[in-house]
N, C-alpha and C positions, 0 to 999 in steps of 0.2 A: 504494500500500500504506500511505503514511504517512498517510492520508486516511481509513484503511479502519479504525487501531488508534487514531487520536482519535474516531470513530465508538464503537469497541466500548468506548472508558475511558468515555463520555458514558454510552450506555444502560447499563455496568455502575456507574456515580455514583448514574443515575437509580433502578437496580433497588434500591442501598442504603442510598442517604442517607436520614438520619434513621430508618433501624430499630436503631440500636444494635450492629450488627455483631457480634452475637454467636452464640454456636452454638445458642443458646434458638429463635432468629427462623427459623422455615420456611417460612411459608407468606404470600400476601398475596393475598389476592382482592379484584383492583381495577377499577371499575365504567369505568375508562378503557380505550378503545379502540388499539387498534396507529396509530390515526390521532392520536387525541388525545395520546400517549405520544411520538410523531413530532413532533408541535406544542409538545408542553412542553420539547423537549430540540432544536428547533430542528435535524431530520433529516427525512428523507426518512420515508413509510413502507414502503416496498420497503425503505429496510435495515434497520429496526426488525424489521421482521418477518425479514430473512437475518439479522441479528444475532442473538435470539432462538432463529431457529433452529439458529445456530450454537452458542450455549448448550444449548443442551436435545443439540444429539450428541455433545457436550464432557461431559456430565452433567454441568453445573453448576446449571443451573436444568429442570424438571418443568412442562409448562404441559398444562391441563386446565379446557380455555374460558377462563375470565377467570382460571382460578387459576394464578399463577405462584410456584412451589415452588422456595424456594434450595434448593438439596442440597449444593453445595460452597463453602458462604460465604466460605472461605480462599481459591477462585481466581479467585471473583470480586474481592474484594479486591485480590488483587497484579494482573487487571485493570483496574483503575479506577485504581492507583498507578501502573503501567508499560506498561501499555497489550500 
């Protein structure tokens, strides 16, 4: 499990860093793949992609092909802090 929440603070780092964290930022359609997104944050892609979709039943993020929609920027946030 301890394996599982350095996993989700990572792809939640990856999902925010450098947008500014604010409640303005929604939306990010990015031309990287669930494999390449896997390879920049040095994970698997089986759990980029369970992560993901562990976000999206959370509603915290909205994805719609490449477009990956914050909706809940505040919980991603205290994800990436405390995992």
């Amino acid at each position: 499990m301890k394996g599982e929440q350095n996993e989700i603070e990572t792809l939640g780092n990856y999902e925010t860093e450098g947008k500014g964290l604010d409640q303005s930022i929604q939306k990010d359609r990015t031309p990287l793949s669930r494999k390449e997104i896997a390879e920049l944050i040095d994970m698997s892609t089986e759990n980029v992609i369970r992560i993901l979709s562990e976000f999206r039943k959370d509603n915290i993020i909205r994805i719609d092909g490449s477009c990956i929609e914050i909706l809940n920027i505040g919980q991603l946030e205290r994800i990436c802090r405390f995992g």
